[in-house]
PQR file with spaces between the fields and no chain letter, atoms N, CA, C, O and H, PARSE charges and radii, in Angstrom:
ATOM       1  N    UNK     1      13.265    6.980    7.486 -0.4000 1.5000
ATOM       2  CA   UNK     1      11.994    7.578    7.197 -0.0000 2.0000
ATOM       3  C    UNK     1      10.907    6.507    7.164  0.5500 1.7000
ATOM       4  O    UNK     1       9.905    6.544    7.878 -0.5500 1.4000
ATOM       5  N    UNK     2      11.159    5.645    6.366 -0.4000 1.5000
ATOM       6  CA   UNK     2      10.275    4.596    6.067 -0.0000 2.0000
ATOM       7  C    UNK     2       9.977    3.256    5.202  0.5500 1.7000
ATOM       8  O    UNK     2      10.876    3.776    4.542 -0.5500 1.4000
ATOM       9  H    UNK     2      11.973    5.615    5.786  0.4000 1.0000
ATOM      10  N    UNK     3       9.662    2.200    4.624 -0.4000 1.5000
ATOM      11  CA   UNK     3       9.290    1.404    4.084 -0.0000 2.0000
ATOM      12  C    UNK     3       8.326    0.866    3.384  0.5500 1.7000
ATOM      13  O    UNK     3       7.572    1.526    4.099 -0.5500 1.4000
ATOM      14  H    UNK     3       8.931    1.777    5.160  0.4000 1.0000
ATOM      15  N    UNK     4       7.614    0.311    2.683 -0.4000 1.5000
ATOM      16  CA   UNK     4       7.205   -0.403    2.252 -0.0000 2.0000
ATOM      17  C    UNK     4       7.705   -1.546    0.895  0.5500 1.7000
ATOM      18  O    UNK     4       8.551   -1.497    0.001 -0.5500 1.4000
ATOM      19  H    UNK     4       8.227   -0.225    2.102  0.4000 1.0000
ATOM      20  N    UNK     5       6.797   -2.409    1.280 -0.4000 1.5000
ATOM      21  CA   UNK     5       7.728   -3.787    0.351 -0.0000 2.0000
ATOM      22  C    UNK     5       6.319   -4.873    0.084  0.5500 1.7000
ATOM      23  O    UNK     5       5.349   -4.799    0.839 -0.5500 1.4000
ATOM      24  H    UNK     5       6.111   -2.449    2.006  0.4000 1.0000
ATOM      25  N    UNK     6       6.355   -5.764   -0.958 -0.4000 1.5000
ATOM      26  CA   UNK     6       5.857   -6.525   -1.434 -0.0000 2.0000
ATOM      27  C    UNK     6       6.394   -8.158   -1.212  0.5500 1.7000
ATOM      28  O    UNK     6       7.478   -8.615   -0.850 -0.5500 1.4000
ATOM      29  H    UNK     6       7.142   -5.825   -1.572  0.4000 1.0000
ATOM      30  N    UNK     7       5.115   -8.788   -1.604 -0.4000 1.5000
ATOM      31  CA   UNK     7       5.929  -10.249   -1.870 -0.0000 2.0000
ATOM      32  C    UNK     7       5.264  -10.976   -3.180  0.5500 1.7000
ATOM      33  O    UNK     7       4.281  -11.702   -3.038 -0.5500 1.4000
ATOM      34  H    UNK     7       4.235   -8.416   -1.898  0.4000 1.0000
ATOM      35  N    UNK     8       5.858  -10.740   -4.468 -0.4000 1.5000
ATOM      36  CA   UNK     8       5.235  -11.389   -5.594 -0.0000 2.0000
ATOM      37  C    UNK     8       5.402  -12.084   -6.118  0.5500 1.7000
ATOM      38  O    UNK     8       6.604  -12.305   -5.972 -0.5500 1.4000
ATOM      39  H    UNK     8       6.657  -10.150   -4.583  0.4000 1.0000
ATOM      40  N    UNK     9       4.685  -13.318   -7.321 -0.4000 1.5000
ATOM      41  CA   UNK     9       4.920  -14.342   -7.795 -0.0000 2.0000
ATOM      42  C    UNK     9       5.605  -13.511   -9.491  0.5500 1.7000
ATOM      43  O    UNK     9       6.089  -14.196  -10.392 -0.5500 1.4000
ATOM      44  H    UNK     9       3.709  -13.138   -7.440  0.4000 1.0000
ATOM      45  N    UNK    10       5.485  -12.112   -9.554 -0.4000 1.5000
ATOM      46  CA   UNK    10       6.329  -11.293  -10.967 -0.0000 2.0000
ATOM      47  C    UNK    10       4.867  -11.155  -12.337  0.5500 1.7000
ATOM      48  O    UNK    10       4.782  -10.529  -13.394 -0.5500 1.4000
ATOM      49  H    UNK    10       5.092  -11.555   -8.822  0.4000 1.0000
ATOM      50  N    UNK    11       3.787  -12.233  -11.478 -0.4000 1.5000
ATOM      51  CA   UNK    11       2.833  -12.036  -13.092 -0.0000 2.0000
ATOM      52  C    UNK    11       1.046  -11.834  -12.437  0.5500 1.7000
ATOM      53  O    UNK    11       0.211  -10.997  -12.779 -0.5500 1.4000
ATOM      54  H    UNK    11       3.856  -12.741  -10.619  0.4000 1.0000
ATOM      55  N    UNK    12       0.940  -12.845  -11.505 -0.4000 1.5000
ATOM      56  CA   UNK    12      -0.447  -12.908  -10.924 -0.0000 2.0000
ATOM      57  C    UNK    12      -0.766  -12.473   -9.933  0.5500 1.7000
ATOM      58  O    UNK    12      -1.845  -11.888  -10.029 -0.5500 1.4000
ATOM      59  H    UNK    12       1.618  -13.525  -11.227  0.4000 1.0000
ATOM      60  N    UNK    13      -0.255  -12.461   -8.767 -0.4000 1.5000
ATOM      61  CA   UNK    13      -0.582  -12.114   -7.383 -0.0000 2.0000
ATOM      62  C    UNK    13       0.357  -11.297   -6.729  0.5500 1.7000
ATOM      63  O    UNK    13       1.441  -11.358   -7.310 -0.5500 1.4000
ATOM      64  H    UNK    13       0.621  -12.936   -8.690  0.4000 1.0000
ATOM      65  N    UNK    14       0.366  -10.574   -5.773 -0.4000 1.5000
ATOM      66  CA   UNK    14       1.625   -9.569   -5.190 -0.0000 2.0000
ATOM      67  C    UNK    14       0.173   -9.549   -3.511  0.5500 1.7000
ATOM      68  O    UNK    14      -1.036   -9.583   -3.283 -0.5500 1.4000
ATOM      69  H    UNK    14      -0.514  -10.525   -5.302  0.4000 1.0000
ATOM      70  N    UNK    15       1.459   -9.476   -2.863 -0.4000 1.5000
ATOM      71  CA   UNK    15       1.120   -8.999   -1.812 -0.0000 2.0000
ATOM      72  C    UNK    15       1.824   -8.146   -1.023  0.5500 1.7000
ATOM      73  O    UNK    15       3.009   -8.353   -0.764 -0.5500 1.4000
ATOM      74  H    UNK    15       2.441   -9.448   -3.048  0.4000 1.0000
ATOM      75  N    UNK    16       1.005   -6.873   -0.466 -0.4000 1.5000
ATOM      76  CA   UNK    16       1.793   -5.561    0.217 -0.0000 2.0000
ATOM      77  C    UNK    16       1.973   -5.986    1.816  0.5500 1.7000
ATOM      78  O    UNK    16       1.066   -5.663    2.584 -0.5500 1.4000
ATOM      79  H    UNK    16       0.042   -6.704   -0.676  0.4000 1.0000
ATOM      80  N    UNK    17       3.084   -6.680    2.311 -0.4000 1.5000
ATOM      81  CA   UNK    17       3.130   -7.125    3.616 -0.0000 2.0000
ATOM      82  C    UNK    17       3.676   -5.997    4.804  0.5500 1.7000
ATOM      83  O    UNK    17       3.641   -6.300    5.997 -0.5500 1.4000
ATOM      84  H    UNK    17       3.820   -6.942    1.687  0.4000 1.0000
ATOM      85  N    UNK    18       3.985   -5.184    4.515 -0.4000 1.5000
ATOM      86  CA   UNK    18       5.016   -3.706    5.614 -0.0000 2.0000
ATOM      87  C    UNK    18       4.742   -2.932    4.693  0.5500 1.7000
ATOM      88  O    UNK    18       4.879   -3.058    3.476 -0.5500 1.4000
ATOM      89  H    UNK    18       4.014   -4.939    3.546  0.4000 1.0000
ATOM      90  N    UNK    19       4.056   -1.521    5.753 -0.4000 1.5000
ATOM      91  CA   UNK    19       4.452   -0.169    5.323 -0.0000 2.0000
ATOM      92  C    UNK    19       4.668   -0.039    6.690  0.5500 1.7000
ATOM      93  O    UNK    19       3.942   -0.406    7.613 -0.5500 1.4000
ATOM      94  H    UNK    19       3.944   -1.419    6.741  0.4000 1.0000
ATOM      95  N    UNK    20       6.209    0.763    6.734 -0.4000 1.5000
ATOM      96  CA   UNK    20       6.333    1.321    8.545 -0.0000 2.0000
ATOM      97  C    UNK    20       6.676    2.587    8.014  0.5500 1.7000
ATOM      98  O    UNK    20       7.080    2.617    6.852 -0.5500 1.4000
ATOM      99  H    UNK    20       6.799    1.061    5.983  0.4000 1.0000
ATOM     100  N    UNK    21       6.559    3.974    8.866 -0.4000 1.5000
ATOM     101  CA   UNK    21       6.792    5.042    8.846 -0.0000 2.0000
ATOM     102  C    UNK    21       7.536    4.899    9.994  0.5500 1.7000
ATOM     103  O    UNK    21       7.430    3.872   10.664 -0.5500 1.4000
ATOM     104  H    UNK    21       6.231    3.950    9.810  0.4000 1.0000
ATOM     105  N    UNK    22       8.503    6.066   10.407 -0.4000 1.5000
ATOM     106  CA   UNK    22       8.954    6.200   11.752 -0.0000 2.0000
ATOM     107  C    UNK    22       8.309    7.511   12.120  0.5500 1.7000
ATOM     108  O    UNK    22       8.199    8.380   11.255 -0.5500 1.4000
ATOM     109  H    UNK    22       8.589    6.900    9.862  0.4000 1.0000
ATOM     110  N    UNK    23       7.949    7.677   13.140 -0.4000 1.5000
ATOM     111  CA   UNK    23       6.931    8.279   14.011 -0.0000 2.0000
ATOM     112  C    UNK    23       6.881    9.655   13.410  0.5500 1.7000
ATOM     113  O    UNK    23       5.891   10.318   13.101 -0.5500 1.4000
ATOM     114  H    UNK    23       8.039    6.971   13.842  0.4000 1.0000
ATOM     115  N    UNK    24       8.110    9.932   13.314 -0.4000 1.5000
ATOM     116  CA   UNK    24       8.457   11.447   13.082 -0.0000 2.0000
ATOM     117  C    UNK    24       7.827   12.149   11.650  0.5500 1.7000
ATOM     118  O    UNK    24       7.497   13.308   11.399 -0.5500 1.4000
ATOM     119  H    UNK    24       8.914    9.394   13.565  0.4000 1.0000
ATOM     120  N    UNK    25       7.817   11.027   10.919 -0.4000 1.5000
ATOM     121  CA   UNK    25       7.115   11.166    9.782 -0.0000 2.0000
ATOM     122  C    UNK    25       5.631   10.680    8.968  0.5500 1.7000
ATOM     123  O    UNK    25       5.274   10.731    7.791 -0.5500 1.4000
ATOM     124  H    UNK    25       8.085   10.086   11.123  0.4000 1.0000
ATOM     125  N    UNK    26       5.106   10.282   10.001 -0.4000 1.5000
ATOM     126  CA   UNK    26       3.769    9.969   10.076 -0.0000 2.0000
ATOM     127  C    UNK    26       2.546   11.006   10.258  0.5500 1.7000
ATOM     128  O    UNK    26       2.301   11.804   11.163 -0.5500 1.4000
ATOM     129  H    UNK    26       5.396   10.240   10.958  0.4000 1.0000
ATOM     130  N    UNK    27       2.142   10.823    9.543 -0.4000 1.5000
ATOM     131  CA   UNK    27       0.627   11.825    8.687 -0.0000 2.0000
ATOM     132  C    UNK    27       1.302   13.086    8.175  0.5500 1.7000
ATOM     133  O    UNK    27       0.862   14.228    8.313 -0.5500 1.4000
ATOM     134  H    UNK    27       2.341   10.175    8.808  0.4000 1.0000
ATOM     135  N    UNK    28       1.879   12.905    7.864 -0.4000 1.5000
ATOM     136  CA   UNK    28       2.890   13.948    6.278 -0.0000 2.0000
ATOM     137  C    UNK    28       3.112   13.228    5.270  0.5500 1.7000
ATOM     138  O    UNK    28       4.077   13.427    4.533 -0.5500 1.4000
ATOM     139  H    UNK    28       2.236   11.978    7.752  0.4000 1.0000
ATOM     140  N    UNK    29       2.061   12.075    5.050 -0.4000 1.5000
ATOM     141  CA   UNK    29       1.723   11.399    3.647 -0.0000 2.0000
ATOM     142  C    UNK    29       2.959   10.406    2.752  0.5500 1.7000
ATOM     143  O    UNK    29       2.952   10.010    1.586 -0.5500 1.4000
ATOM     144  H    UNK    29       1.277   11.913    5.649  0.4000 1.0000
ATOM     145  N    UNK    30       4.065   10.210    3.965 -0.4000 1.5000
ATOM     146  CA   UNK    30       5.038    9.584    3.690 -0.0000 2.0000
ATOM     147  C    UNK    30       4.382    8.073    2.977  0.5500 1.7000
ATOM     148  O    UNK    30       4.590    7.582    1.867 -0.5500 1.4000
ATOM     149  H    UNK    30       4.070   10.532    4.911  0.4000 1.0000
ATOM     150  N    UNK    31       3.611    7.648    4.002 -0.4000 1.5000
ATOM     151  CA   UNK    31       3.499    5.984    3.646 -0.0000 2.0000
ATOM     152  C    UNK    31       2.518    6.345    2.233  0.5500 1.7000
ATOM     153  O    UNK    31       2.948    5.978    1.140 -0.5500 1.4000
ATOM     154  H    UNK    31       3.443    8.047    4.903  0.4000 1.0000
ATOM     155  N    UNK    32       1.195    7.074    2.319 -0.4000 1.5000
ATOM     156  CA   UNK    32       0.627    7.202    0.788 -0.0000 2.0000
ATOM     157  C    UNK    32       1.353    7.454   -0.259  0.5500 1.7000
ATOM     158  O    UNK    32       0.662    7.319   -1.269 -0.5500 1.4000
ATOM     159  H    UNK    32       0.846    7.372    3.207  0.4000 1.0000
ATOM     160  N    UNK    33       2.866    7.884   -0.591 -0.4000 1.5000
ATOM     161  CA   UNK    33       3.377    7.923   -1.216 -0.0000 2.0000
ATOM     162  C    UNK    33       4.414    7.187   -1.643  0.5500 1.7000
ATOM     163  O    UNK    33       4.978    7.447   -2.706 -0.5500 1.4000
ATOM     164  H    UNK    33       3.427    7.994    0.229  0.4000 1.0000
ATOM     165  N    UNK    34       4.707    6.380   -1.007 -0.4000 1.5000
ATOM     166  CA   UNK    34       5.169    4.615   -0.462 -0.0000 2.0000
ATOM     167  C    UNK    34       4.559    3.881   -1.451  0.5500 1.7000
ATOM     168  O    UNK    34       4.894    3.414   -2.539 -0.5500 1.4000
ATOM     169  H    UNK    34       4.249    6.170   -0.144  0.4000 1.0000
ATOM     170  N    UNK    35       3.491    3.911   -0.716 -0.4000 1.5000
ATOM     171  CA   UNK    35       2.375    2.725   -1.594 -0.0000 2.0000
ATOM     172  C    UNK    35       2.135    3.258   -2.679  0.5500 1.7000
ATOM     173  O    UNK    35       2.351    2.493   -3.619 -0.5500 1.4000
ATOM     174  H    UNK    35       3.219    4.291    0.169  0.4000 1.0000
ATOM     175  N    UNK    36       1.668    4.556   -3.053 -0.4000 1.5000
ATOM     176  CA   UNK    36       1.716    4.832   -4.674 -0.0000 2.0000
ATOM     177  C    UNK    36       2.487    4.321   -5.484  0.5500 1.7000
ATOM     178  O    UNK    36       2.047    3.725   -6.467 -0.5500 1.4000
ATOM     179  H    UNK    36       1.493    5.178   -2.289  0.4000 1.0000
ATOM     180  N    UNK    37       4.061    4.471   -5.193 -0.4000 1.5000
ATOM     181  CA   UNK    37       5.201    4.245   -5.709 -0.0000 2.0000
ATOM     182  C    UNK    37       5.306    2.305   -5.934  0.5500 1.7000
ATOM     183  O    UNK    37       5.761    1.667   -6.883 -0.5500 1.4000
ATOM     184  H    UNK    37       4.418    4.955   -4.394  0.4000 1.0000
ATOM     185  N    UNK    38       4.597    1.759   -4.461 -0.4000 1.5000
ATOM     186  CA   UNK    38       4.764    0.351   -4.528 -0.0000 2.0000
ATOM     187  C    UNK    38       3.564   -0.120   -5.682  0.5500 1.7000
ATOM     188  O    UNK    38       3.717   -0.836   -6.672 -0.5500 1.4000
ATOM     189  H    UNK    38       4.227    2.277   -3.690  0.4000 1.0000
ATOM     190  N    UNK    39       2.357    0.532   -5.193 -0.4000 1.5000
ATOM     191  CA   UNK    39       1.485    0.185   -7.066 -0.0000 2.0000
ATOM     192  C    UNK    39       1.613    0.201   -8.222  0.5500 1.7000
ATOM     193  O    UNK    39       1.152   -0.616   -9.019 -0.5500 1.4000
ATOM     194  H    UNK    39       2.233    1.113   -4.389  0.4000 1.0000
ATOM     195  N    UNK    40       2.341    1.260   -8.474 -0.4000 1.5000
ATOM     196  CA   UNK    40       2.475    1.843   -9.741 -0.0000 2.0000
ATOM     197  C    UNK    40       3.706    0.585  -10.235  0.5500 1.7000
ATOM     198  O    UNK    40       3.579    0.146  -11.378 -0.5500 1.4000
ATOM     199  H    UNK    40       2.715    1.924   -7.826  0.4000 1.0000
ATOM     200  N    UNK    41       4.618    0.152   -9.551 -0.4000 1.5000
ATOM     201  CA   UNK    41       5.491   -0.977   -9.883 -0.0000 2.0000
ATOM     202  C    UNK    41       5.032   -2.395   -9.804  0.5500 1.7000
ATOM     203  O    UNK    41       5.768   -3.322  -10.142 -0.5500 1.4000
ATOM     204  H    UNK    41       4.721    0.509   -8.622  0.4000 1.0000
ATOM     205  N    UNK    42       3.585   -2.602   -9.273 -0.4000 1.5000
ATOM     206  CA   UNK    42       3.073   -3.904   -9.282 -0.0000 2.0000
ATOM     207  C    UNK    42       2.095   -3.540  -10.308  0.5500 1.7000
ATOM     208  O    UNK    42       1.469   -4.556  -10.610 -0.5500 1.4000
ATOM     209  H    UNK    42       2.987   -1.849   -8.998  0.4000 1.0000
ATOM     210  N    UNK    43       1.663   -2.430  -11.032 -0.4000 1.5000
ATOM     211  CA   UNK    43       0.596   -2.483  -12.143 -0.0000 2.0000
ATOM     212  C    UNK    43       0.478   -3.429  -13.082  0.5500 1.7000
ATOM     213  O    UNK    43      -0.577   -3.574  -13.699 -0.5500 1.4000
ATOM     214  H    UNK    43       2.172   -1.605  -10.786  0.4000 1.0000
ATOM     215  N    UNK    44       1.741   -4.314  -13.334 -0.4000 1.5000
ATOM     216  CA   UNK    44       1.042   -5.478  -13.911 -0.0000 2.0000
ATOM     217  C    UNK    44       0.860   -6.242  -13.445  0.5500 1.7000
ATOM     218  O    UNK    44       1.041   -7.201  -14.196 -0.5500 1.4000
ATOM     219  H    UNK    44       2.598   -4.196  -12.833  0.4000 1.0000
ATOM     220  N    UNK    45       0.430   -6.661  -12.113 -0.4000 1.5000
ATOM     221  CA   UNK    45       0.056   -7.799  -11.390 -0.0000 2.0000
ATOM     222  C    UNK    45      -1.603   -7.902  -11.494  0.5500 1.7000
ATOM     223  O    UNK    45      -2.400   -6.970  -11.387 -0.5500 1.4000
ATOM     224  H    UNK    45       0.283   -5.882  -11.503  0.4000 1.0000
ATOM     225  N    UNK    46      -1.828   -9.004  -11.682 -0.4000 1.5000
ATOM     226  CA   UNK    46      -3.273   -9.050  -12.176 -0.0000 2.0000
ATOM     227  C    UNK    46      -3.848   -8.982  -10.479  0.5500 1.7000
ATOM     228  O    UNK    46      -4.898   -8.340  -10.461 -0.5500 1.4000
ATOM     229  H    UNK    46      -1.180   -9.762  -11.769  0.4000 1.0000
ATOM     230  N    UNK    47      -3.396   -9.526   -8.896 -0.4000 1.5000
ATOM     231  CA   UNK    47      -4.510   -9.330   -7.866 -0.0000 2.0000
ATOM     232  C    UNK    47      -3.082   -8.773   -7.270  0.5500 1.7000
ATOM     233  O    UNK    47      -1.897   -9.093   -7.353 -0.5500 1.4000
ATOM     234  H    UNK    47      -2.543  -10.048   -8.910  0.4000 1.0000
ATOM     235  N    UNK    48      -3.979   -7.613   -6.528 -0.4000 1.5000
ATOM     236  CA   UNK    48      -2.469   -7.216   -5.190 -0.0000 2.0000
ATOM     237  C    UNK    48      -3.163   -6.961   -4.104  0.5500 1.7000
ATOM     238  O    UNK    48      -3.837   -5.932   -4.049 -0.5500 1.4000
ATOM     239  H    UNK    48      -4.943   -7.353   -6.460  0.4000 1.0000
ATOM     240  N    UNK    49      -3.115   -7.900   -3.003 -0.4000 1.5000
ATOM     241  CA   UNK    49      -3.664   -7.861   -1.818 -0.0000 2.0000
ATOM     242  C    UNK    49      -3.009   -7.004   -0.397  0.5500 1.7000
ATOM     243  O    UNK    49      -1.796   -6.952   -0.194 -0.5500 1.4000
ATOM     244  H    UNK    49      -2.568   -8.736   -3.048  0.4000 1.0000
ATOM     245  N    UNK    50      -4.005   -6.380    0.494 -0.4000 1.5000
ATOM     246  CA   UNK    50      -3.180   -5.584    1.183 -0.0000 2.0000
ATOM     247  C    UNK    50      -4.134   -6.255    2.566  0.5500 1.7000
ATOM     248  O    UNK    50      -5.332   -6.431    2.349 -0.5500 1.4000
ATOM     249  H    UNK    50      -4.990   -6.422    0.329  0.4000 1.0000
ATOM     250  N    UNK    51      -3.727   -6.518    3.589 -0.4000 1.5000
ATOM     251  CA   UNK    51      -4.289   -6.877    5.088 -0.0000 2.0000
ATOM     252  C    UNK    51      -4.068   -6.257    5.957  0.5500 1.7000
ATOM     253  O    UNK    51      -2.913   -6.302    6.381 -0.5500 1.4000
ATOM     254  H    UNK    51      -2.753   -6.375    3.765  0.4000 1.0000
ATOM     255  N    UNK    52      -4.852   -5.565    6.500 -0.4000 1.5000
ATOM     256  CA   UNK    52      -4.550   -4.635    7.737 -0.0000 2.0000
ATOM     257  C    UNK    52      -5.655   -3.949    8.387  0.5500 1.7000
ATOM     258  O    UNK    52      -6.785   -4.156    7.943 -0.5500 1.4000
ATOM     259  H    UNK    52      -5.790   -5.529    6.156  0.4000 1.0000
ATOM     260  N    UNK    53      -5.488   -3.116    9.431 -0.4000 1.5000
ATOM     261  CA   UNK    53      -6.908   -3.163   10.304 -0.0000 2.0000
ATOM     262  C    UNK    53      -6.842   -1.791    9.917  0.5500 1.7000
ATOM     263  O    UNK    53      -5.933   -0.966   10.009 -0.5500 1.4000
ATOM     264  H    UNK    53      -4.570   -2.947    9.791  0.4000 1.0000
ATOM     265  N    UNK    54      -8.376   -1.705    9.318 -0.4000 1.5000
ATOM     266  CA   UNK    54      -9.095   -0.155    8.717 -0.0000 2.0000
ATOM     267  C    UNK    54      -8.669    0.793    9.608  0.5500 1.7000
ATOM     268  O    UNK    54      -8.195    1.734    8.970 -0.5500 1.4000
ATOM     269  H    UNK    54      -9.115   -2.375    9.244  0.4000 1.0000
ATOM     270  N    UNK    55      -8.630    0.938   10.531 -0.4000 1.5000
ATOM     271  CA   UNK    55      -8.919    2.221   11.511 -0.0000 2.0000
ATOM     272  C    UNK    55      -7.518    2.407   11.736  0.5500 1.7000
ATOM     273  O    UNK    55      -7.221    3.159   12.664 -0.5500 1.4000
ATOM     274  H    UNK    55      -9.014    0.173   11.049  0.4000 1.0000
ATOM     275  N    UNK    56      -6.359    1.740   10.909 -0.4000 1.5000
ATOM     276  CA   UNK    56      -4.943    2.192   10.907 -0.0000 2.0000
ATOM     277  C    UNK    56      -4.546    3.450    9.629  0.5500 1.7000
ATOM     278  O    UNK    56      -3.759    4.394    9.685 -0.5500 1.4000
ATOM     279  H    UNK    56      -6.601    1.128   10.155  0.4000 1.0000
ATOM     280  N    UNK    57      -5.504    2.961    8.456 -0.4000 1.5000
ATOM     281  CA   UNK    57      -5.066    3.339    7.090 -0.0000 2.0000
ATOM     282  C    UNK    57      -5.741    4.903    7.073  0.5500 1.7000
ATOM     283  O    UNK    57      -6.896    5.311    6.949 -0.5500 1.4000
ATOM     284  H    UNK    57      -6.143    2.193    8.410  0.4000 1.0000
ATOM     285  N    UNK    58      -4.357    5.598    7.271 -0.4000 1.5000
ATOM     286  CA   UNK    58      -5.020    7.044    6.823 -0.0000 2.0000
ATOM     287  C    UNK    58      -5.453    7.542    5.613  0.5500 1.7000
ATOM     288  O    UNK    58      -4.972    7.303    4.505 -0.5500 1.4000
ATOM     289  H    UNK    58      -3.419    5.266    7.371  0.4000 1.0000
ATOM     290  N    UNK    59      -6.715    8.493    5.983 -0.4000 1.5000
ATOM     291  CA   UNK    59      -7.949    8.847    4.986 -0.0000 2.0000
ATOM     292  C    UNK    59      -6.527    9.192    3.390  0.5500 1.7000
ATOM     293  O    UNK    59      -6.340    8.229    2.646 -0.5500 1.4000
ATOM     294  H    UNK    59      -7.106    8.688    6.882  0.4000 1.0000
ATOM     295  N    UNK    60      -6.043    9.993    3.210 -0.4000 1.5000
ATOM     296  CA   UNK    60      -5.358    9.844    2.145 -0.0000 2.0000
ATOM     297  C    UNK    60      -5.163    8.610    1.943  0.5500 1.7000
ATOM     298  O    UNK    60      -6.274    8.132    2.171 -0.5500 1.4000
ATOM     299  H    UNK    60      -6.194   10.776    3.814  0.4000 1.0000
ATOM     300  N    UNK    61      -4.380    7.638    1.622 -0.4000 1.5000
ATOM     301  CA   UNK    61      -4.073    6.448    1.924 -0.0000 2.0000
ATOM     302  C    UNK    61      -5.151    5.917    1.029  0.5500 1.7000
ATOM     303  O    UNK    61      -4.987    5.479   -0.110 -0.5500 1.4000
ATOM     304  H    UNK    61      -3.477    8.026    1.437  0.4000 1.0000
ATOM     305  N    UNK    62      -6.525    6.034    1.839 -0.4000 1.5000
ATOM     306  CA   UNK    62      -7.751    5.105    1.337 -0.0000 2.0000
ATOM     307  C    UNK    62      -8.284    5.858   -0.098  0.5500 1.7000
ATOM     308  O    UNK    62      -8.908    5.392   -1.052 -0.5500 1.4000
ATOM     309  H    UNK    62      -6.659    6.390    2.764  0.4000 1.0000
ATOM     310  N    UNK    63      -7.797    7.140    0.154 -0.4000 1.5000
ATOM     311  CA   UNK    63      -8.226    7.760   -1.876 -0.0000 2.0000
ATOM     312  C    UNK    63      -7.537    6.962   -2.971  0.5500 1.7000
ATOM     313  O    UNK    63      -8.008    6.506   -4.013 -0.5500 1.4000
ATOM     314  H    UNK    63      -7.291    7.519    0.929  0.4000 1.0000
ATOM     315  N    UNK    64      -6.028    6.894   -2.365 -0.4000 1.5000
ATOM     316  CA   UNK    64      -5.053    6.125   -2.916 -0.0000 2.0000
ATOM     317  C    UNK    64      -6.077    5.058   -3.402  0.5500 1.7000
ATOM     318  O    UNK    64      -6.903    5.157   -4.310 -0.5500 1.4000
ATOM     319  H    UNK    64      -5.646    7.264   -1.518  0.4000 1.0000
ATOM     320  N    UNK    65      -5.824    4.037   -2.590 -0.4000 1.5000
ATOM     321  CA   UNK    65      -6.320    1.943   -2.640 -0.0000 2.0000
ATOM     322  C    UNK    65      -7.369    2.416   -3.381  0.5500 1.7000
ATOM     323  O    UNK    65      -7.295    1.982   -4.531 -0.5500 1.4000
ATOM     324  H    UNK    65      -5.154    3.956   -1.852  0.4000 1.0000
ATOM     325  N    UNK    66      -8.521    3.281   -3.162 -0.4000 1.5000
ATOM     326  CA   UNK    66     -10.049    3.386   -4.246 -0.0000 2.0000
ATOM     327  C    UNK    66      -9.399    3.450   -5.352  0.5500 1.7000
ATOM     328  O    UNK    66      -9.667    2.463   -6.036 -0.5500 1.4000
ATOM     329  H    UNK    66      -8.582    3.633   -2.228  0.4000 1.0000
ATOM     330  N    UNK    67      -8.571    4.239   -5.921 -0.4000 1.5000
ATOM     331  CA   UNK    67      -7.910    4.528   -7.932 -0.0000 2.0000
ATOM     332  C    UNK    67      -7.645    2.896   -7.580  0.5500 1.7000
ATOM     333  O    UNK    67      -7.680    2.320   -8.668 -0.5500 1.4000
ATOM     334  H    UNK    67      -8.352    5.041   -5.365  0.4000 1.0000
ATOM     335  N    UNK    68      -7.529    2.446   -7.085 -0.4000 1.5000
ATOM     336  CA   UNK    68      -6.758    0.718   -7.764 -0.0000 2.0000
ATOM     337  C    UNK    68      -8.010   -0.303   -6.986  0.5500 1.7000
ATOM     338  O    UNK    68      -7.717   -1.480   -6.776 -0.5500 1.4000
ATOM     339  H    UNK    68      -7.500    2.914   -6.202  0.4000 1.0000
ATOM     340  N    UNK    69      -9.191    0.139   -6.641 -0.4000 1.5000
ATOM     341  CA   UNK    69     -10.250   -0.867   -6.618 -0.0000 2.0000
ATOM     342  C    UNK    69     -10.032   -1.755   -5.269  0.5500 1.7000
ATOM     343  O    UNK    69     -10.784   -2.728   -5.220 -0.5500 1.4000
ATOM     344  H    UNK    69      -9.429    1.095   -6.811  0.4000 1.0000
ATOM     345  N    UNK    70      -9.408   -1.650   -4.492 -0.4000 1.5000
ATOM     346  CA   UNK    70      -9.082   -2.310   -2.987 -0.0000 2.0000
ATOM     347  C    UNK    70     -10.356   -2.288   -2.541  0.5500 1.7000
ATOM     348  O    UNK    70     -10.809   -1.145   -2.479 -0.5500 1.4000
ATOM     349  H    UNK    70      -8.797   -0.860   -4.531  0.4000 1.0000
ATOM     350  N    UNK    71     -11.234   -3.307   -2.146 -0.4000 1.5000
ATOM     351  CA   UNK    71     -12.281   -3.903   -1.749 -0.0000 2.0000
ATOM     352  C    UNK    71     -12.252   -3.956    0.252  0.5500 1.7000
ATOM     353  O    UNK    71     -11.267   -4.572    0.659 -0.5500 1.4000
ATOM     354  H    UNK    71     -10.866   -4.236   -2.197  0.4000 1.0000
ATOM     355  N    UNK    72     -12.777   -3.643    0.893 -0.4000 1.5000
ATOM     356  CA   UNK    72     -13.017   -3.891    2.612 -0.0000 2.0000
ATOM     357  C    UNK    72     -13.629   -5.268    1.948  0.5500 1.7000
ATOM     358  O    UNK    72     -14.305   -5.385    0.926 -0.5500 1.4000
ATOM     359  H    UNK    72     -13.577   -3.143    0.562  0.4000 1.0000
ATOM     360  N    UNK    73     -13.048   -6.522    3.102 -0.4000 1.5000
ATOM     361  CA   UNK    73     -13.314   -7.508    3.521 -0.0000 2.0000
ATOM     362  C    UNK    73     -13.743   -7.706    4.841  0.5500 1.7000
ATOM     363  O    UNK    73     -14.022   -8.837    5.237 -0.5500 1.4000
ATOM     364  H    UNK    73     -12.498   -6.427    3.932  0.4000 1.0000
């Protein structure tokens, strides 16, 4: 179905490096619910950075990252 995964130091920083869906399950909110699941387990990380090109991240997705303050760079 799918993935997502982190890479953290356990107190200060986390970074979200892979979310893959497999095709079949893509825009049926698989990966927004991925990453919910991957936030809600980094909530005590004081910065959690995510890199990736805007025009990938579906509109659900981006309601998600706004509740946790994810900034466009």
């Amino acid at each position: 179905m799918g993935f997502a995964r982190a890479v953290s130091d356990g107190k200060f920083r986390a970074y979200i490096e892979d979310v893959a869906i497999h095709k079949e399950f893509q825009k049926l909110g698989t990966g927004t619910k991925l990453v919910s699941i991957l936030l809600e387990e980094l909530s005590q990380i004081d910065v959690i950075s995510l890199f990736c090109e805007y025009d990938l991240i579906p509109p659900m997705l981006l309601s998600v990252l706004s509740l946790y303050v994810f900034e466009d760079i």
